[in-house]
Rosetta silent file (secondary structure, phi, psi, omega in degrees, C-alpha in Angstrom):
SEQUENCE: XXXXXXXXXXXXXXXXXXXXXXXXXXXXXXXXXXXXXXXXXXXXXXXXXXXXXXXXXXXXXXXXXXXXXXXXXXXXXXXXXXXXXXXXXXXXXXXXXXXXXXXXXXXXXXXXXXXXXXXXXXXXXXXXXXXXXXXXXXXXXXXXXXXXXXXXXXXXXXXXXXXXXXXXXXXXXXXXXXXXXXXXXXXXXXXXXXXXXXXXXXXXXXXXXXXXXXXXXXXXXXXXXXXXXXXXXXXXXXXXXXXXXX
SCORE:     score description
SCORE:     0.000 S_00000001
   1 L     0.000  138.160 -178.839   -8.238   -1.831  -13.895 S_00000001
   2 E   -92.978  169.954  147.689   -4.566   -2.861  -12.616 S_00000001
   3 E  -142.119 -169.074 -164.970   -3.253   -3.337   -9.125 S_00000001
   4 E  -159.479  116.696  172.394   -0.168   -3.669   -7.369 S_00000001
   5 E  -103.832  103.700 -161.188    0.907   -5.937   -4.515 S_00000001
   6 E   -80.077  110.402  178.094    3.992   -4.817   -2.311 S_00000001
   7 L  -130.711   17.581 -165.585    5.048   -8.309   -1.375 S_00000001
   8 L   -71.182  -17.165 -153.594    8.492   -8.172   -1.122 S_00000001
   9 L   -76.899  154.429 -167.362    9.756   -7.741    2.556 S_00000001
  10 L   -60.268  -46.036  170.446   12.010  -10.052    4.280 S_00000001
  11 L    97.513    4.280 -137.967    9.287  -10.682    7.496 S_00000001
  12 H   -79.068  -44.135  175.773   12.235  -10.636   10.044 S_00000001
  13 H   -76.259  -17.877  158.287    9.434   -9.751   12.735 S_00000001
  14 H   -79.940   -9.896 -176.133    7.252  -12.542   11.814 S_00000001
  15 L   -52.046  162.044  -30.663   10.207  -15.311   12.327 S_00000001
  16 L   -76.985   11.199  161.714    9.609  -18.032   12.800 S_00000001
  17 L   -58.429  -14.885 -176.272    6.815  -18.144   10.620 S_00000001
  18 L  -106.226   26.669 -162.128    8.877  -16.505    7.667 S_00000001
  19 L   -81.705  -48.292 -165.784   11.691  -18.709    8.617 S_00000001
  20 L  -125.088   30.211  177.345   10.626  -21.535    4.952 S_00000001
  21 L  -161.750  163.602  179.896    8.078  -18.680    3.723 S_00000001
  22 L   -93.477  117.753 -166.701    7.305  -15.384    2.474 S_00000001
  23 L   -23.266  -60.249  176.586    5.962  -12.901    4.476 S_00000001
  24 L   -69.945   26.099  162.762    2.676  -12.421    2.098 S_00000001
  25 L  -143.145   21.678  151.376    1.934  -16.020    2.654 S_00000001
  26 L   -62.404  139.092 -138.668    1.453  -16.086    6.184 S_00000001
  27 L  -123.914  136.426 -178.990   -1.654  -17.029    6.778 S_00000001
  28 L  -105.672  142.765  179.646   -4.281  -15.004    8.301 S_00000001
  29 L    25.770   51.647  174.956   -7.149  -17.008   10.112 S_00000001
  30 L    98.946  -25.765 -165.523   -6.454  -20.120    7.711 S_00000001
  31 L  -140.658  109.262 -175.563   -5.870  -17.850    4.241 S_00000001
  32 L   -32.032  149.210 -164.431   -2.951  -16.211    3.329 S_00000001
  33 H   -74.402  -52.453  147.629   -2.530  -12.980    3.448 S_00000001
  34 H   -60.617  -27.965  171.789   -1.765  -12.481   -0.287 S_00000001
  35 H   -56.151  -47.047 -174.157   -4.882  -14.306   -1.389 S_00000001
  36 H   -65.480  -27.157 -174.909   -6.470  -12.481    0.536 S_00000001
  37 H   -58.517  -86.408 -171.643   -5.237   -9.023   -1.189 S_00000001
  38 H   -48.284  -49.097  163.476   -6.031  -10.325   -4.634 S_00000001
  39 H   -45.592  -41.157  160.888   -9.558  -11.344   -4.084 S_00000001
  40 H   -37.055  -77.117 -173.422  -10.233   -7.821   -2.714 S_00000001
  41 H   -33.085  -62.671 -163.570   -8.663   -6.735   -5.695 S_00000001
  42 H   -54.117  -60.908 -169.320  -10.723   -9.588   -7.936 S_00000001
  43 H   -57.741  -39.273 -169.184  -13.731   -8.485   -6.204 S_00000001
  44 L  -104.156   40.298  163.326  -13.992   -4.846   -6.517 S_00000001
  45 L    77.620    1.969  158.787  -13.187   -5.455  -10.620 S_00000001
  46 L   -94.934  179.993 -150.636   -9.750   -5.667  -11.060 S_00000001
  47 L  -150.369  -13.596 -168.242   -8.366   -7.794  -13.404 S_00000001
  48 E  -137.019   99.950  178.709   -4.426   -7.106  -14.042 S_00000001
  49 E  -101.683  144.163  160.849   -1.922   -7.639  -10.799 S_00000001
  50 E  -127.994  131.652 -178.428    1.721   -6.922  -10.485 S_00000001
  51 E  -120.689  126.023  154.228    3.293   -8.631   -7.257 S_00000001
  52 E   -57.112  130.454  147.837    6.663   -7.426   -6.013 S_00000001
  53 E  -109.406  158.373 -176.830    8.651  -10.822   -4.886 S_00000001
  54 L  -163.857  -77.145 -163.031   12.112  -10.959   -3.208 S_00000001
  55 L  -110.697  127.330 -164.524   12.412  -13.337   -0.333 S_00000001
  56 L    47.848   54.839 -161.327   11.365  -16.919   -1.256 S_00000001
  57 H   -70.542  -18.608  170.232    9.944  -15.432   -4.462 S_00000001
  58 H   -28.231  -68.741 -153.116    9.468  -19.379   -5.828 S_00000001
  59 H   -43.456  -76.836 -177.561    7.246  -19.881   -3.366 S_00000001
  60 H   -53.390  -20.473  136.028    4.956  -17.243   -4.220 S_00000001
  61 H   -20.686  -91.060 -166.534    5.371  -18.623   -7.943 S_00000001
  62 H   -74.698   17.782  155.896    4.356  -21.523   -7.158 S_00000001
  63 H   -82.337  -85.825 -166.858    0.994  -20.422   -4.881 S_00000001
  64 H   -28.306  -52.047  161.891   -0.193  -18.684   -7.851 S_00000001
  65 L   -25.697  -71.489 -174.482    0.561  -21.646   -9.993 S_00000001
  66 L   -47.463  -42.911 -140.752   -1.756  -23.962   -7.785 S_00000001
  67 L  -125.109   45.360  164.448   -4.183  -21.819   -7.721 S_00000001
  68 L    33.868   24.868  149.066   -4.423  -20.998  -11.356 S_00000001
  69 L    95.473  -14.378 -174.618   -3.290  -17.146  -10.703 S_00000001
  70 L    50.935   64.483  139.113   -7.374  -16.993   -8.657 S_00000001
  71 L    57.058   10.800  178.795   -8.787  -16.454  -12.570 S_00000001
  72 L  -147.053  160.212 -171.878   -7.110  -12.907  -13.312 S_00000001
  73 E   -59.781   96.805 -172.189   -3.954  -11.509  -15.440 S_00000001
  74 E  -125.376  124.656  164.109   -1.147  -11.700  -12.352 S_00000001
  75 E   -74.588  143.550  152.120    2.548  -10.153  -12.873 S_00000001
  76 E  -123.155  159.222 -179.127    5.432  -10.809  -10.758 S_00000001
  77 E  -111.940   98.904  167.158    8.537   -7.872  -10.418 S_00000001
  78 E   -83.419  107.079  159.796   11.145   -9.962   -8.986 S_00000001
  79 L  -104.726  107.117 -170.215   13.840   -7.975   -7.162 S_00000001
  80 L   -60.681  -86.840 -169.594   16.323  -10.582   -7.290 S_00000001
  81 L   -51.719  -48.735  176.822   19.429   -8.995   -5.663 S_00000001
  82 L  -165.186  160.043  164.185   17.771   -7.063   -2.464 S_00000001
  83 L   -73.609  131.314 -167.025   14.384   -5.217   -2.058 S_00000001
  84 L   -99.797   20.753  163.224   13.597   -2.180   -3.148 S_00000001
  85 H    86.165 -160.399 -173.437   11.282   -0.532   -0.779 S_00000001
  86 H   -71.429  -61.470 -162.394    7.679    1.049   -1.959 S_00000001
  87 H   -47.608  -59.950  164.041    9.209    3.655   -3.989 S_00000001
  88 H   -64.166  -36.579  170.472   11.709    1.380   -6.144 S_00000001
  89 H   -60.585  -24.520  176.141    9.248   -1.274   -6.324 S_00000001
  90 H   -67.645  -54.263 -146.907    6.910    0.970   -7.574 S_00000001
  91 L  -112.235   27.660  149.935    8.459    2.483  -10.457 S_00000001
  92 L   -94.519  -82.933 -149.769   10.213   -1.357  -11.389 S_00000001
  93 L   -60.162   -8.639 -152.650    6.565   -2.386  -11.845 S_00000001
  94 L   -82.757   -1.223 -175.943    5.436    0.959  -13.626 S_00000001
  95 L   -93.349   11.765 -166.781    5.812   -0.463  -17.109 S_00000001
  96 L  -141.586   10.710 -155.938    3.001   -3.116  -16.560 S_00000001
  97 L  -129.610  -59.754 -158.691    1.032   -0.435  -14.202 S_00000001
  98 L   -62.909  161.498 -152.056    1.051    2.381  -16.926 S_00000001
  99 L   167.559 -156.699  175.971   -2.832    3.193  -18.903 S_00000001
 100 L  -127.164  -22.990  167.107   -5.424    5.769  -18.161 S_00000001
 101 L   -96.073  175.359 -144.857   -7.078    4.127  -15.113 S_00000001
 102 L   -78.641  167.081  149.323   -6.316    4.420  -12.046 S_00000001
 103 E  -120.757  161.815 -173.501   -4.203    1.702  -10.335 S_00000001
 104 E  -106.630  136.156 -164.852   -4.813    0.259   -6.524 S_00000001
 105 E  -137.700  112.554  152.412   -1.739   -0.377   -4.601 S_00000001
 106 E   -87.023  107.195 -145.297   -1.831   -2.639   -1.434 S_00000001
 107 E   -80.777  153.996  174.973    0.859   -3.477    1.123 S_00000001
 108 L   -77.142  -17.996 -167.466    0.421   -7.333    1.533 S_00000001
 109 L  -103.068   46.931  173.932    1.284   -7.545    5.506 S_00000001
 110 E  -153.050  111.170  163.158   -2.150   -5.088    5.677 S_00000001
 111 E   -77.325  147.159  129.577   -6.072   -6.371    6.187 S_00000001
 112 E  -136.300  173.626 -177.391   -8.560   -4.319    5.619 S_00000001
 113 L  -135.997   33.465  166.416  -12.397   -5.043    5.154 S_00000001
 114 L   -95.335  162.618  163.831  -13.862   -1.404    3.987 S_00000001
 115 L   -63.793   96.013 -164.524  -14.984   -1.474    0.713 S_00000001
 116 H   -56.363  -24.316  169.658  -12.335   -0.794   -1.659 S_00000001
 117 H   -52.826  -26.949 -164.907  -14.788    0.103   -4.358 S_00000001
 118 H   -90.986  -73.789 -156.813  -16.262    3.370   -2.422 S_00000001
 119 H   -77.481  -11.539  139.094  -12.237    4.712   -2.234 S_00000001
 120 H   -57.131  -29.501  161.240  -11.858    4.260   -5.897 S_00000001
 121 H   -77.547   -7.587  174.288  -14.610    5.816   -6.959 S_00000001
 122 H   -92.277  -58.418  178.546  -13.626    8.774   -4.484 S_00000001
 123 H   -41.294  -40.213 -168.888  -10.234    8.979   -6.063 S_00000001
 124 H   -69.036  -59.135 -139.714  -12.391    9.534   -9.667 S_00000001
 125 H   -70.612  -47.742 -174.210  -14.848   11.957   -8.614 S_00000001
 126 H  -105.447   24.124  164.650  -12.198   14.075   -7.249 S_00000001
 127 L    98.228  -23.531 -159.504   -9.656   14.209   -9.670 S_00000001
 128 L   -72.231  154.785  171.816   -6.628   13.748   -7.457 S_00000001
 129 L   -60.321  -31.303 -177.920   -3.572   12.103   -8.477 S_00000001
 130 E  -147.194  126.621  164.623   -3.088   10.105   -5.725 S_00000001
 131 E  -129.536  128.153  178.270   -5.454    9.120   -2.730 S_00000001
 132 E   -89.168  127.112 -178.390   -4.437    7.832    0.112 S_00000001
 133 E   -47.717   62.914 -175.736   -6.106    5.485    2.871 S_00000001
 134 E   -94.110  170.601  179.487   -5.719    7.348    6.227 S_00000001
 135 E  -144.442 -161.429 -179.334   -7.351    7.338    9.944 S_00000001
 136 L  -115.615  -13.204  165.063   -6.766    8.642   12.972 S_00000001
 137 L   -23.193  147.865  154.757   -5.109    5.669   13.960 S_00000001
 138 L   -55.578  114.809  170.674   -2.076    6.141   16.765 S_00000001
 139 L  -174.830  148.939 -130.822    1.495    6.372   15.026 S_00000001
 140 L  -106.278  -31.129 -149.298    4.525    8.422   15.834 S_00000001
 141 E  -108.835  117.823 -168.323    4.930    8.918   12.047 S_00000001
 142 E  -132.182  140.739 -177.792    1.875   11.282   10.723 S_00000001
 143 E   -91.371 -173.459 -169.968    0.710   12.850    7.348 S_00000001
 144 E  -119.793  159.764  167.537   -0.693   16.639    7.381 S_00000001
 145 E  -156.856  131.815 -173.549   -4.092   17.581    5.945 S_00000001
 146 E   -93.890  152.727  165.232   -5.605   20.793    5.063 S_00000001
 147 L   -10.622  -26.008  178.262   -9.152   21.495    5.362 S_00000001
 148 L  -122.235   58.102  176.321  -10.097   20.225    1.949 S_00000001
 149 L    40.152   28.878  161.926   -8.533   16.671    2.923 S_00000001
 150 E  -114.156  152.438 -172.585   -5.257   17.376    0.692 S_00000001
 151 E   -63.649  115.527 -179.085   -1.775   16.175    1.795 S_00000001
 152 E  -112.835    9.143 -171.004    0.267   19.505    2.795 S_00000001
 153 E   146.684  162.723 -176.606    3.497   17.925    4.702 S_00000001
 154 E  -148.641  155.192 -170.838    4.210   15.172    7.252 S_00000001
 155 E  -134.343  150.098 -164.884    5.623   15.350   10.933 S_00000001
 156 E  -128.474   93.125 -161.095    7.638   12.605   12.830 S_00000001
 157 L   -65.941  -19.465  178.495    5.827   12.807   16.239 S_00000001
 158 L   -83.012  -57.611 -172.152    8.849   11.711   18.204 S_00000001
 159 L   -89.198  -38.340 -167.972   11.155   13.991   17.230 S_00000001
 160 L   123.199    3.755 -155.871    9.757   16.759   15.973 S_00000001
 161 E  -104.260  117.336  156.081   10.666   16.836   12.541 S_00000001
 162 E  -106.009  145.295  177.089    8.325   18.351    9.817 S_00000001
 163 E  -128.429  139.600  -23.154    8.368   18.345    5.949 S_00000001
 164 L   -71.875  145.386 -175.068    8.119   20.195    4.479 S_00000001
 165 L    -9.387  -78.450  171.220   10.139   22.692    6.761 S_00000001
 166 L   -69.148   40.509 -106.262    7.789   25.371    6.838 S_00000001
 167 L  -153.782  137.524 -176.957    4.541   23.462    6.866 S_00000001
 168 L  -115.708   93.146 -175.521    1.869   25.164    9.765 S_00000001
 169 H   -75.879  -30.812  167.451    1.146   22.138   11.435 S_00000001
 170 H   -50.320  -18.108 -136.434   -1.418   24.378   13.880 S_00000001
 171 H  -130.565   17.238 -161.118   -3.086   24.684   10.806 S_00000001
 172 L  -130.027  156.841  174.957   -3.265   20.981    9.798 S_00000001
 173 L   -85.134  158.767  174.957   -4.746   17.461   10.699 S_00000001
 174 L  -106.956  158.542 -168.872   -2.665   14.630   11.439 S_00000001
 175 E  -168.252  122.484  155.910   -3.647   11.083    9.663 S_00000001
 176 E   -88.028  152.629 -158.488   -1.995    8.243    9.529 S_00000001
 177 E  -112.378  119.163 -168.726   -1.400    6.596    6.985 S_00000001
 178 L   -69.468    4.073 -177.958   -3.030    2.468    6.152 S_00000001
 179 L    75.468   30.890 -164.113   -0.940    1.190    3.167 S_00000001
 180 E  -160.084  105.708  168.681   -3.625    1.235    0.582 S_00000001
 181 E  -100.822  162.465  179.845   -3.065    3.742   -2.029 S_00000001
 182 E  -139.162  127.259  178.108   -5.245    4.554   -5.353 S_00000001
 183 E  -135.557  145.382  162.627   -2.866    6.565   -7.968 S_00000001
 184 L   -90.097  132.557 -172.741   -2.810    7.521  -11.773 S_00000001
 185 H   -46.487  -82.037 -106.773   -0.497    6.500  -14.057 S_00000001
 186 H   -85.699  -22.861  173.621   -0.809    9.218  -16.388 S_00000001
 187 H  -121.425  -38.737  175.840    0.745   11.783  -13.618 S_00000001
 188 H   -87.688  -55.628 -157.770    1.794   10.614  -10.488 S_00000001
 189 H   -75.264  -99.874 -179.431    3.450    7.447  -12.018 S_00000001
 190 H   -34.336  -37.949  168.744    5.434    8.644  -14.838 S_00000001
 191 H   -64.017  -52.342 -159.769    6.727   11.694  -12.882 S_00000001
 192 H   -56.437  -45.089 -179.399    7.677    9.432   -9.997 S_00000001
 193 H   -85.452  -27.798  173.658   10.084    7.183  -12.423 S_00000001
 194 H   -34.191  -57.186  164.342   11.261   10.267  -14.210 S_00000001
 195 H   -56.228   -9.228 -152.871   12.045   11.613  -10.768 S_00000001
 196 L   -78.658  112.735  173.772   13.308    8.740   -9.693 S_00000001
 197 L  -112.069   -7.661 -178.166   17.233    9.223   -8.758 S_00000001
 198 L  -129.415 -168.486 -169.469   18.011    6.195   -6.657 S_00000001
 199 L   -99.343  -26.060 -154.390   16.966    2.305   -7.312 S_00000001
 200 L  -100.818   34.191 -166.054   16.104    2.163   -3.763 S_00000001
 201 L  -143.327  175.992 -177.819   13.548    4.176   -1.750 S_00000001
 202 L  -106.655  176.004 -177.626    9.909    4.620   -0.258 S_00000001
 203 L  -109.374   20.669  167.368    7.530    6.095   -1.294 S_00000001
 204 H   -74.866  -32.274 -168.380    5.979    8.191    1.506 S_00000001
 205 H   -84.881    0.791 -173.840    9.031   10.924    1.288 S_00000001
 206 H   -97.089  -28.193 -170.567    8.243   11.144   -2.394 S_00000001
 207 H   -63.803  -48.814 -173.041    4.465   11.580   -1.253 S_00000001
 208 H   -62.952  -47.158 -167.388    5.904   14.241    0.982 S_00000001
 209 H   -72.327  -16.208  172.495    8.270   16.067   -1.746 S_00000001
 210 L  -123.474    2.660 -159.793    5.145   16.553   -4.094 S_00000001
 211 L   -58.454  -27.290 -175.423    2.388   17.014   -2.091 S_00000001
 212 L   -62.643  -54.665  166.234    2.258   20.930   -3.231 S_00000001
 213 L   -84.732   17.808  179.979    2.535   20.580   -6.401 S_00000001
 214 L  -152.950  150.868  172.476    0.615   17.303   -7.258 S_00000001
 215 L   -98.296   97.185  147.725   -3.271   16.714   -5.741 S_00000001
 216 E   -90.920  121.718 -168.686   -2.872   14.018   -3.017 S_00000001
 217 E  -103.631  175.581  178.000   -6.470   13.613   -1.274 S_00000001
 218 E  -120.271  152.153  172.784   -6.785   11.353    2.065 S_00000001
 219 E  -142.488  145.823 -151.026   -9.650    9.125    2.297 S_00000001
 220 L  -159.689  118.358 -178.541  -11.247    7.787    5.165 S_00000001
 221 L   -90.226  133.456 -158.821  -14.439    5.290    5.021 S_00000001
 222 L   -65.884  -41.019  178.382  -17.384    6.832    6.483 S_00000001
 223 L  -100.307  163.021 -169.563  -18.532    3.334    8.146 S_00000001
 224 L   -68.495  144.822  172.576  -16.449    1.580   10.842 S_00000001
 225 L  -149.363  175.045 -166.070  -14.001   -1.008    9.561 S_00000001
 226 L   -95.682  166.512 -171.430  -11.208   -3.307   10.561 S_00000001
 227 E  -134.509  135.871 -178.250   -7.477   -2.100    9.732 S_00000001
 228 E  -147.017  147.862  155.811   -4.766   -4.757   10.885 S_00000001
 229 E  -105.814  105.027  167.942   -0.679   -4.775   10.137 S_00000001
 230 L  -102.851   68.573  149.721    0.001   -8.003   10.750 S_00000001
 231 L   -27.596  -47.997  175.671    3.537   -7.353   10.858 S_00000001
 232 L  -125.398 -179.084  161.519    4.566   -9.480   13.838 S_00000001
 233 H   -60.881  -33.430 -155.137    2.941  -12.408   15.820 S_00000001
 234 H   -82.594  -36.730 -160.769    1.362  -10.403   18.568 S_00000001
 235 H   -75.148  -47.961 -171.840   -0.327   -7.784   15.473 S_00000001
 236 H   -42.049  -48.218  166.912   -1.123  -11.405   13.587 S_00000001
 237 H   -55.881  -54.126  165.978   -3.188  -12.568   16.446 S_00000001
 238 H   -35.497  -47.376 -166.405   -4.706   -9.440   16.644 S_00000001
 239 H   -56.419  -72.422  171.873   -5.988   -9.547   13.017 S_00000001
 240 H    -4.226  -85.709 -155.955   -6.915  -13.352   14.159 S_00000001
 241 H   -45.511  -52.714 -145.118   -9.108  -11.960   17.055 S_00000001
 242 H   -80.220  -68.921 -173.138  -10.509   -9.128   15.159 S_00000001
 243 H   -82.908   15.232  157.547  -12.089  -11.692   12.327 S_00000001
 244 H   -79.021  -23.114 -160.234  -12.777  -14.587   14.944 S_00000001
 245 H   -90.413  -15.431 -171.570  -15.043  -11.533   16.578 S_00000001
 246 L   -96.128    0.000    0.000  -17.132  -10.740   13.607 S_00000001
């Protein structure tokens, strides 16, 4: 089984730790936050990584290096000239991604501790192309879900904006959405770089733009677990807090 580590971003909100480092090597409670990603991954049976790099992509070279790659088949997609969000990064990496099983796609600035094994094995049993981690978490930005947990449409809670246009949001749940995707090559992947028209984009509006016409399920782990962005210092601490508490 592959994965895929979005490790690219700049970190601008973590300065100054990401002042002589890369954002995915910030270190949560002693162990960087990539490391930590790939043992999950290592752990639940995968065996083949592709890591987006961009800013101070050496670096992240030469962690892997020391640490002899942590014993599994590790890629890196360098976007040399500027980062290419989820979307471009995805479908740069898709030639070392494509197979028949599924692949697991993690943002790197995102802990979680549910058992990634349980939402892979949901993603088989029901078929879908794509499943996505969601909660009920608070965010302004929200996906829609119909009654049999599939993605119908997404709403921008500030403004007001829904996609797609007609979409009966009375008729739908809101979920946010945790960074931790499970998708198949064989459908999802190869349309997305066919479709692909710019070098540059994310991949939630493509998530949006197919939901009708492709099965995207939501998944949600049945026992409580912790979810952290550590995006900035104050969310970094949090994370900190959260697994000094356990």
């Amino acid at each position: 089984m592959k994965g895929l580590i979005f490790a690219a971003g700049l970190g601008t909100r973590l300065y100054p730790l990401t002042a002589e480092m890369p954002k995915a090597l910030v270190s949560l409670a002693g162990v960087p936050m990539l490391q930590r990603v790939i043992e999950k991954f290592r752990d639940c049976g995968i065996t083949e990584v592709v890591i987006n790099t961009h800013h101070f992509a050496d670096k992240i070279e030469d962690f892997l290096r020391a640490n002899d790659n942590f014993g599994i088949d590790i890629k890196l997609s360098r976007e040399a000239d500027h980062p290419l969000e989820t979307g471009g990064g995805l479908v740069k990496a898709a030639p070392w991604l494509d197979g028949d099983e599924p692949v697991v796609i993690h943002n790197a600035d995102i802990y979680t501790d549910f058992p990634l094994q349980d939402m892979i094995s949901r993603h088989l049993k029901s078929g879908s192309d794509v499943t996505l981690l969601v909660d009920n978490r608070k965010s302004s930005r929200q996906l829609l879900f119909d009654g049999d947990n599939m993605m119908r449409g997404w709403i921008n809670l500030n403004t007001g904006e829904v996609k797609p246009a007609d979409a009966d949001v009375s008729r739908l749940t809101q979920k946010a959405f945790g960074g931790v995707h499970v998708i198949n090559p064989a459908t999802f992947l190869r349309r997305l770089v066919a479709d692909a028209a710019e070098e540059v984009f994310s991949i939630t509006p493509y998530y949006v733009s197919v939901c009708r016409d492709m099965k995207i399920s939501g998944y949600t782990p049945t026992s409580p677990y912790g979810w952290h962005d550590i995006g900035t210092i104050e969310k970094l601490r949090a994370a900190e807090n959260y697994l000094l508490s356990k």
